[in-house]
KEBALUM-711676 format. One record per residue (C-alpha): x, y, z; residue in one letter. Coordinates in steps of 0.25 Angstrom, whole numbers, plus 2048, in hexadecimal, padded with zeros to 3 digits. Example, Ala and Ser with C-alpha at 12.3 -4.5 7.8 and 13.67 -1.06 7.14 Angstrom:
KEBALUM-711676
8317EE81Fa/8377FC81Ds/
***
This chain:
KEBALUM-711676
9FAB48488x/9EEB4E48Ex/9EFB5C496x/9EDB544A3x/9FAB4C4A1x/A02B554A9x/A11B5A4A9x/A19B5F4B5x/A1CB6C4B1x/A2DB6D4B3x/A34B684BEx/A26B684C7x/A1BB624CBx/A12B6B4C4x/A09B624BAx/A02B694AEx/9FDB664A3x/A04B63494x/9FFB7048Ex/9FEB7E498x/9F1B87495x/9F7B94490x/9EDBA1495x/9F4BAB48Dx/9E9BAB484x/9DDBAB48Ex/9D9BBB48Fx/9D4BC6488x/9DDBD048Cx/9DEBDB481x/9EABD647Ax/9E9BC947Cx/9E5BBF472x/9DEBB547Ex/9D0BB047Ex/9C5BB4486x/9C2BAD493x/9B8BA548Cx/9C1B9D483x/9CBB9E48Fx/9C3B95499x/9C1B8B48Dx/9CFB8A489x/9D3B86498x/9C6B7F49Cx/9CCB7448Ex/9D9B76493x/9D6B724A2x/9CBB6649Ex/9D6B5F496x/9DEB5F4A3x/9E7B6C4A0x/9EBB734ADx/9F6B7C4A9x/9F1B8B4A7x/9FCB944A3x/9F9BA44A6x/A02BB04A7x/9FDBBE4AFx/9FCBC64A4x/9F5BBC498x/9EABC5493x/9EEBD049Ex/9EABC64AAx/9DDBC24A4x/9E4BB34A0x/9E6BB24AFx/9D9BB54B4x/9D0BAD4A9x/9D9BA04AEx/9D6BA34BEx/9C8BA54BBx/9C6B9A4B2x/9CCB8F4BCx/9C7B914C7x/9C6B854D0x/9CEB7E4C7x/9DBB864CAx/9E2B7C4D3x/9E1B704C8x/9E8B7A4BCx/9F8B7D4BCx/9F6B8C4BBx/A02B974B4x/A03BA54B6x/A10BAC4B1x/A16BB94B5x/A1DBC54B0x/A15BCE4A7x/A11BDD4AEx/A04BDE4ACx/A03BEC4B3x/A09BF74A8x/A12C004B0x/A15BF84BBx/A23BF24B9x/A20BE84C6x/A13BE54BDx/A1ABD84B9x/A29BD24B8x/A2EBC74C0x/A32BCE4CDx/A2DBC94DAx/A21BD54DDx/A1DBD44CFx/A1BBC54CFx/A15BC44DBx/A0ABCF4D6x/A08BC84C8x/A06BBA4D0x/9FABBE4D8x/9F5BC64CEx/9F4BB94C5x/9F0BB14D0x/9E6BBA4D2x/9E0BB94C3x/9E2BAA4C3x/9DABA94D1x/9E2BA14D7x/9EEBA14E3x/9F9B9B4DBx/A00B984CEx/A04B8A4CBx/A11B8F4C1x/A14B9F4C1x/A1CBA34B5x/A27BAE4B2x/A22BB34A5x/A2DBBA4A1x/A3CBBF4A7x/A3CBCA4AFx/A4BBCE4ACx/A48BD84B6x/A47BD04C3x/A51BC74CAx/A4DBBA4C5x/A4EBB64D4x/A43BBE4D7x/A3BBB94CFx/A3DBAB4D2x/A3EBAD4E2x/A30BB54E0x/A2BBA84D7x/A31B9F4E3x/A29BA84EEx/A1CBA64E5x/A1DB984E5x/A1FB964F5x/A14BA04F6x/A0BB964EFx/A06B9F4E5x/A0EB994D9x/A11B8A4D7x/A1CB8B4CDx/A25B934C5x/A29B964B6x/A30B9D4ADx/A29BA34A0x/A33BAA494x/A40BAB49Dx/A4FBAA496x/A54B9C49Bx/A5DBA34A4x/A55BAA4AAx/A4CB9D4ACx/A59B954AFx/A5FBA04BAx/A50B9F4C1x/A51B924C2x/A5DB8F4C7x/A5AB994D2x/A50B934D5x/A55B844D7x/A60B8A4DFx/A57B914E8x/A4DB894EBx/A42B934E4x/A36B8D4DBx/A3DB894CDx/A39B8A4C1x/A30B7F4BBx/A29B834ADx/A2FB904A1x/A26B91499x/A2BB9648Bx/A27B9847Dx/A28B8B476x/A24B86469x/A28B7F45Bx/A28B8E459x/A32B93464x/A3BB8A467x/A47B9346Dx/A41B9047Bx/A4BB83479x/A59B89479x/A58B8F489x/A4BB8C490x/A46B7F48Cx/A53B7748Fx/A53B7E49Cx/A45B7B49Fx/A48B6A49Dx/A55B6B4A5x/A4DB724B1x/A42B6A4B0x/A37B764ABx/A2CB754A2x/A2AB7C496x/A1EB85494x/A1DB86487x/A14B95482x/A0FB98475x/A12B89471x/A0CB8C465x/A13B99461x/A08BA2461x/A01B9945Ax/A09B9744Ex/A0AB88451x/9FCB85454x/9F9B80445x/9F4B8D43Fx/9FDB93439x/A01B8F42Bx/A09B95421x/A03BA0417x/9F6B9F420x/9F0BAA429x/9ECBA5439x/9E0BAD43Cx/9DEBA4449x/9E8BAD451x/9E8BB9457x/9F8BB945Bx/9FDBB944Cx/9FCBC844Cx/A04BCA456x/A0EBBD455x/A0EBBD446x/A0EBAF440x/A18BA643Ex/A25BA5436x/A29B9F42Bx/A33B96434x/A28B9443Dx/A1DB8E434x/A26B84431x/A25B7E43Fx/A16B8143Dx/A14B77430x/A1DB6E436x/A13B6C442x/A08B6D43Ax/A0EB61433x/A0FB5843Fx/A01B5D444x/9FBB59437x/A03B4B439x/9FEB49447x/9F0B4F443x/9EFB5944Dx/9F3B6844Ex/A01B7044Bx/9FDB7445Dx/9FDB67461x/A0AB64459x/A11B7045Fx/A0CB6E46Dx/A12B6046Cx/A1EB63468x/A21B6C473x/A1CB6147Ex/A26B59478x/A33B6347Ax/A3CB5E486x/A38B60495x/A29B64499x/A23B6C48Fx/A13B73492x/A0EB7B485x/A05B8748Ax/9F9B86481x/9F2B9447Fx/9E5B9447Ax/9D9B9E475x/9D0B96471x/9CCB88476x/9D0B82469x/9DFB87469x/9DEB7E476x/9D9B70470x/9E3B72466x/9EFB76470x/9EDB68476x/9ECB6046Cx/9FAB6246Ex/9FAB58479x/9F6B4C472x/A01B4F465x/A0DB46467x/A18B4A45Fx/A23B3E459x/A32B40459x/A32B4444Ax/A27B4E44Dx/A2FB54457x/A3DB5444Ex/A35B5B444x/A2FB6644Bx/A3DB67453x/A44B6A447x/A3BB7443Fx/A38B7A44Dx/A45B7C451x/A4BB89458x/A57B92457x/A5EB92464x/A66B9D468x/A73B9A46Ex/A79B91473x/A6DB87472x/A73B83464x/A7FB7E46Cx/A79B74473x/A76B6A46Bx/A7CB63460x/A88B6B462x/A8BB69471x/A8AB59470x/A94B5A464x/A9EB6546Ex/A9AB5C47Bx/A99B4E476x/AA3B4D46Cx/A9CB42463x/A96B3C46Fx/A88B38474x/A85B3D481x/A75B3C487x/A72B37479x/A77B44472x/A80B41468x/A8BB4A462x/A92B4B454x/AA0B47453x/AA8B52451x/AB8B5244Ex/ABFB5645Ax/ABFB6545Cx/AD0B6A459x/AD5B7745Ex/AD6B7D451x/AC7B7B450x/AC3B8545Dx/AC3B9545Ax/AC4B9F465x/
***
C-alpha cells in the first residue's frame, strides 16, 4: 500500500494517508533530541513525493520550533497536506492561562500555531492532554466555535481517560457540536493497554486511531538485541532500554522480519495497520534513513499465523473489568451457545448453593 492510497480518517471525510509524518523530532530546541532544519526538509520533502500528506505537529515540539520549520517549509503546498497541530501545553512559565484546555487559552495557543505554520487554519486540532480543570463543555463548545469559525477543520483527542473521551462525545452528538473523529494514543507491540477502554471506543464510534511512538522509543525498530549496546539513539539515556519481558516481543518480530526479509519496523507497523477499525501510525524521524525504513512498513503483509504469534507474546494485562469480557461473558451470557459466531463453553447449570454473597 503506497502512501497515496488514502484512508478517511474516523467517521469523516477527511483522507490521509496510511502512515502520518510525526514532527516531534524536527527542531533543535535545547532539550530536544530533533534534527536540524536541514535534515527536517529532507525527511518531509521523501515523505510528501511518495504521496504522504499527513504532517502531524503539536505547539510546543522543540518549544515551537517544530511548527515553524513545517510552515516554512510548505509553502504553496499547504492546501494539498492534511496538516496537525494539538493543544494544551503552557508554554509561557508562570502564567497558569499559558496553556490548558479552557476557551481563552485555546484560542491564544490556536493562532499562535497558526501563526508559526503560516497558515489560516488547521485541518485536525488536538487535545493533547486533559485539563481536569475545565468543564469539558468548555472545551469542546470552544473546539465547536473554531470550527464554524473556519479556522479548524476537525477535532481530536490525544491521552484522554475513555470517559473523559466517551462524556465529550456524547455531548457532542447530543448537541449538535463537532464530534470527535480521530485519539490518538500510544500504541504498540509494546503498549498494548490502550485496548481495554479507548480503542473499543474508538471502533464503536467510528474514530481512527493515531498511533504515537509506534515503535516504543525505538525499542521495536530492530536495534535492539539482547546483551548488545544501541549506540544509534539518543533517547536510551533517558527511556532506559528494554525489559526482559519486552525483548521477548523484540526477537519474536525480528523473526518474522528475518522470514519476510525486511526490518523488525516494517513488521511492527504492519501489525498495528492490521488492528480493528482505521489505524494511522505516526512515523517520527531524524534522519532521512529512519524514514525509508518506517515505510517499508507499508508494503509488509502480515498472514493470520503471523498475527496469532505476535498477538500472543504481545499480549497485555488489562485492568478491570476488561478480563470479563471475553471468554467469561459468552460462557455467563450464551450458556453453551453460539451467538455472532462466538461460542461459549458448556457449563453445568449454576445451583443456589454455588452463588456467595
Amino acid at each position: 500500500m503506497p502512501l497515496d492510497h488514502y484512508v478517511t480518517l474516523g467517521r469523516s471525510g477527511l483522507r490521509v494517508s496510511p502512515f502520518a509524518l510525526g514532527a516531534m523530532t524536527f527542531g533543535t530546541d535545547p532539550g530536544s533530541a530533533g534534527c536540524d532544519v536541514g535534515e527536517s526538509e529532507k525527511i518531509m520533502a521523501a515523505y510528501l513525493e511518495r504521496g504522504g500528506n499527513f504532517i502531524d505537529c503539536a505547539n510546543f515540539y522543540a518549544n515551537g520550533h517544530s511548527e515553524k520549520i513545517v510552515g516554512d517549509f510548505l509553502g504553496r503546498r499547504r492546501q494539498h497536506v492534511v496538516v496537525a497541530s494539538k493543544f494544551f501545553g503552557n508554554m509561557y512559565p508562570g502564567d497558569p492561562n499559558g496553556g490548558g484546555a479552557g476557551r481563552a487559552s485555546i484560542i491564544a495557543q490556536l493562532h499562535e500555531s497558526l501563526r508559526r505554520l503560516n497558515t489560516d487554519h488547521l485541518d485536525l486540532y488536538w487535545l493533547h492532554n486533559w485539563d481536569r480543570h475545565t468543564p469539558i463543555e468548555e472545551t469542546m463548545r470552544t473546539l465547536d466555535d473554531l470550527v464554524a469559525a473556519g479556522k479548524i477543520r476537525y477535532i481530536g483527542f490525544s491521552n484522554t481517560p475513555a470517559w473523559v473521551t466517551a462524556q465529550a462525545q456524547t455531548m457532542a452528538l447530543l448537541r449538535s457540536w463537532t464530534p470527535i473523529i480521530a485519539l490518538q494514543v500510544e500504541y504498540s507491540l509494546l503498549a498494548r493497554t490502550v485496548e481495554g477502554e479507548l480503542a473499543p471506543l474508538a471502533v464503536d464510534q467510528g474514530m481512527a486511531l493515531t498511533p504515537w511512538s509506534p515503535l516504543k522509543n525505538g525499542f521495536l525498530s530492530g536495534k535492539y538485541r539482547r546483551g548488545t549496546m544501541v549506540a544509534d539513539s539518543e533517547r536510551t539515556a533517558y527511556v532506559g532500554g528494554p525489559t526482559e519481558e519486552e525483548y521477548e516481543v523484540i526477537e519474536a518480530v525480528a523473526v518474522i522480519a528475518e522470514e519476510l526479509e525486511t526490518t523488525s519496523a516494517a513488521v511492527s507497523l504492519a501489525w498495528l495497520r492490521a488492528r480493528r477499525g482505521t489505524v494511522v501510525p505516526i512515523v517520527g524521524a531524524r534522519r532521512l534513513e529512519h524514514l525509508t525504513d518506517n515505510l517499508a512498513g507499508l508494503d509488509v503483509v502480515l498472514t493470520d499465523e503471523h498475527l496469532r504469534v505476535l498477538d500472543e507474546i504481545s499480549a497485555p494485562t488489562l485492568d478491570y473489568p476488561a478480563p470479563m469480557h471475553g471468554a467469561q461473558q459468552a460462557m455467563l451470557q450464551f450458556a453453551g451457545t453460539t451467538v455472532d459466531g462466538v461460542e461459549s463453553t458448556v457449563y453445568p447449570p449454576l445451583l443456589a448453593s454455588d452463588v456467595r454473597y
